[in-house]
C-alpha positions in Angstrom: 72.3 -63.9 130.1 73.2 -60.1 131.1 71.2 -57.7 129.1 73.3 -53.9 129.3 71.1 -50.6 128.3 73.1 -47.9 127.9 77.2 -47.4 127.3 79.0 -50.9 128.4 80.5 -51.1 131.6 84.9 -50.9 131.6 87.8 -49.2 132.9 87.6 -45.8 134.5 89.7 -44.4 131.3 86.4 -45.6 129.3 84.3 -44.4 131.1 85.8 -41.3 131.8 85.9 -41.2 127.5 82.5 -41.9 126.9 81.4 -39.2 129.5 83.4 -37.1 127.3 85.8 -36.0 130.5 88.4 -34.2 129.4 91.4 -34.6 131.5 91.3 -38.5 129.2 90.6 -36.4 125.4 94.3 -36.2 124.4 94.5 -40.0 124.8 91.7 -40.6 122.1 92.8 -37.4 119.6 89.0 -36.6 119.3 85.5 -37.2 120.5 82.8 -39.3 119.3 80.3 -37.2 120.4 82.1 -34.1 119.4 80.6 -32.5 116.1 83.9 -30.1 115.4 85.8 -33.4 116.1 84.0 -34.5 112.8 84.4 -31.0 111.2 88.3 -31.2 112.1 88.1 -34.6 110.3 87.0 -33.9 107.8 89.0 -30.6 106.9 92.1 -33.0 107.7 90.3 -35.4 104.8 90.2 -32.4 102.4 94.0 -32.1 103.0 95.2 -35.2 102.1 92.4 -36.6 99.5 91.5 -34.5 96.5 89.7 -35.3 93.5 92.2 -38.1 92.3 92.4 -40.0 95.8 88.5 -40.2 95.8 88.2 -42.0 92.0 90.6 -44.3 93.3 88.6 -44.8 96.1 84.9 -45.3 94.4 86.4 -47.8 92.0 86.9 -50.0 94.6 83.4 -50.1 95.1 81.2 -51.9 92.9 77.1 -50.4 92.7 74.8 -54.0 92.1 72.1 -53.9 90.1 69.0 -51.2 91.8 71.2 -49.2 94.1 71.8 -45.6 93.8 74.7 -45.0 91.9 74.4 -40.8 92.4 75.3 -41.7 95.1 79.3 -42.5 94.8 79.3 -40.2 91.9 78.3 -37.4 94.2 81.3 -38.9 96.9 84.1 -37.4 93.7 82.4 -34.9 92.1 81.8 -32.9 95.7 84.0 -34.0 97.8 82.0 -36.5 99.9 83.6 -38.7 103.3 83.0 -42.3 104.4 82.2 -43.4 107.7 83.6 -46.9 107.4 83.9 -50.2 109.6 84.3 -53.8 109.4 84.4 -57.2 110.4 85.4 -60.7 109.3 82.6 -62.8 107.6 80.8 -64.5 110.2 78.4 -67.5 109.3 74.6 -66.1 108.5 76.3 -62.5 109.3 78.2 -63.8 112.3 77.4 -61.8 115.7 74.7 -58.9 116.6 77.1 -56.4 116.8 78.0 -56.8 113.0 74.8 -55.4 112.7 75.1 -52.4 114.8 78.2 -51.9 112.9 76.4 -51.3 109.8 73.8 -49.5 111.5 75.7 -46.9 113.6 77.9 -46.3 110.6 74.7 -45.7 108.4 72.9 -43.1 110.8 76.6 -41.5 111.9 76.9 -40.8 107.8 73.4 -39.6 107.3 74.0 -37.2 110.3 77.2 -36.1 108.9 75.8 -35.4 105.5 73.4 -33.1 106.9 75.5 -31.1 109.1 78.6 -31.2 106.8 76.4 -30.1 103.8 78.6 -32.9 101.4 77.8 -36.3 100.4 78.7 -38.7 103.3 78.8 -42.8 102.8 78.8 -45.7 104.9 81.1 -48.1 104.2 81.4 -51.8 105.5 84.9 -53.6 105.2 84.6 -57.2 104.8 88.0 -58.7 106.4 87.5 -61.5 103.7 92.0 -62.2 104.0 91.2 -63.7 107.7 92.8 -66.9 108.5 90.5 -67.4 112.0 88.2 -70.1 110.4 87.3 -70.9 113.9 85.6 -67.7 114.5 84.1 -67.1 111.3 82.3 -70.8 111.3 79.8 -70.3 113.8 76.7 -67.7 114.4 74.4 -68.0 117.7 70.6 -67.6 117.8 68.1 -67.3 120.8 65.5 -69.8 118.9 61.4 -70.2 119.2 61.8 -72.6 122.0 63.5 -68.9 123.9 67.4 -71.3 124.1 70.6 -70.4 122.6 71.2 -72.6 119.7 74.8 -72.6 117.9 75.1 -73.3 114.4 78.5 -74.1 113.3 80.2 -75.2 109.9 83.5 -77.4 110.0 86.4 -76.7 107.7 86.0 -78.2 104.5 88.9 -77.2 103.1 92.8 -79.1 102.7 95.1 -76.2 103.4 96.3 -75.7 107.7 94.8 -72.6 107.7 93.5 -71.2 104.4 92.5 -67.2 104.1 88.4 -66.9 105.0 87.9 -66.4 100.7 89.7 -69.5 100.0 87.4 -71.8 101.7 84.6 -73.9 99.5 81.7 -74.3 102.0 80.1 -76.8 99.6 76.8 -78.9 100.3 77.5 -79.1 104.9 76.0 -75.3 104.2 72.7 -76.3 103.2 71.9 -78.3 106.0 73.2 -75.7 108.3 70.8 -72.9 106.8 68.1 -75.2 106.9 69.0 -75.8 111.0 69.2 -72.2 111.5 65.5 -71.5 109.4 63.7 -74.1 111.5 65.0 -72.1 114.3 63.3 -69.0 113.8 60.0 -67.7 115.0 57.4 -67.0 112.6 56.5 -63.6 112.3 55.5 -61.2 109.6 58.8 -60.9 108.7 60.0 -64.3 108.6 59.2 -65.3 104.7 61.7 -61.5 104.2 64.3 -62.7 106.4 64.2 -66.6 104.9 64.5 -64.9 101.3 67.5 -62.3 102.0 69.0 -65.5 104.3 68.5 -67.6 101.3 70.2 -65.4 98.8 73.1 -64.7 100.5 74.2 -68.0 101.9 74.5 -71.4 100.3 77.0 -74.4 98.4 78.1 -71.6 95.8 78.5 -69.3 98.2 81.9 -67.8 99.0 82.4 -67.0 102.7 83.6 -63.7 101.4 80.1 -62.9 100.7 78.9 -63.7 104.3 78.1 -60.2 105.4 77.4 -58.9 102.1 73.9 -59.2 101.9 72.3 -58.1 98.4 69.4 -55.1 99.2 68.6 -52.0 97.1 70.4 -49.3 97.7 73.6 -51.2 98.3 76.9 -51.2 97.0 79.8 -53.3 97.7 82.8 -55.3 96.4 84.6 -58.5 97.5 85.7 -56.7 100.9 83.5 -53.4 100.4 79.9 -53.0 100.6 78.2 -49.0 101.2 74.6 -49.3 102.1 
């Protein structure tokens, strides 16, 4: 197992970008690490999404019960961005970097907001229409006993290859979760994790919902969630 710290390794041409080089900018349009890069977004945002474009774009968000709902009110009424990203459902949130997703979107946005001076949301898209059952079934987890474990769910579900949404996980899922707790250290956070783990995954659980985990302060939709 290869642990990397710092930007991953690649191709000169991405690692010339990351270093922010600019004989390689034009190929990318702008930089992530550029701050009038974000401030040329954005005025290119203002150009093309007014008032209108933005209500059409907070109704398809849905706020859950708890979260801040200021918050997307604030997005239309003064003319707020969203950083957004996405991913597939993946079983019990499906790989790491689904989580650093979320993450870097959440901190990009909050840096935004403050250096932008307007309201500035993160935005997850769950790719809920995928037909790649085979990637979406599995998650992988280092366990207490320090080995990789792979837990995996097989199709359940009559159709060649069915859209991710379509497919009833049904009872296998419970025996899979349970697998998967029984795997986890137990730390002062493990009776949080089990609960969140527990509410988001089950037999009556779409695989839509996957990587829509329910938590104050969130807001999301059948492929949208906004932390």
């Amino acid at each position: 197992m290869e642990f990397i710290v710092g930007y991953p390794k690649g191709p000169s041409l991405v690692r010339d970008y990351l270093a922010g080089k600019e004989q390689v900018a034009d190929f990318f349009g702008r930089s992530f690490s550029s701050l009038e890069d974000f401030r040329s977004k954005a005025t290119e945002v203002d150009g093309r999404f007014g008032r209108a474009e933005r209500e059409l774009a907070a109704q398809a968000v849905l706020v859950p019960p708890g979260a801040d709902e200021t918050r997307l009110e604030a997005f239309v009424e003064k003319g707020g961005y969203m950083v957004t990203t996405g991913q597939q459902p993946g079983l019990l949130g499906g790989p790491l970097y689904n989580i650093y997703k979320a993450l870097t979107a959440a901190r990009l946005a909050g840096v935004l907001e403050e250096r932008l001076g307007k309201p500035v949301i993160p935005l997850f898209w769950v790719s809920s229409e995928d037909h790649d059952w085979d990637e979406a079934n599995h998650t992988e987890i280092i366990g207490a006993d320090n080995k990789l474990h792979r837990i995996e769910l097989e199709k359940l579900h009559s159709e060649a290859n069915p859209a991710i949404h379509r497919i009833q996980i049904g009872s296998a899922a419970q025996y899979r979760i349970d697998e998967f707790i029984q795997l986890l250290p137990d730390t002062d956070f493990s009776s949080e994790y089990i609960k969140l783990i527990l509410g988001s995954f089950g037999p009556k659980k779409n695989p839509s919902r996957w990587l829509s985990f329910p938590s104050p302060g969130a807001v999301r939709t059948f492929r949208y969630f906004l932390h």
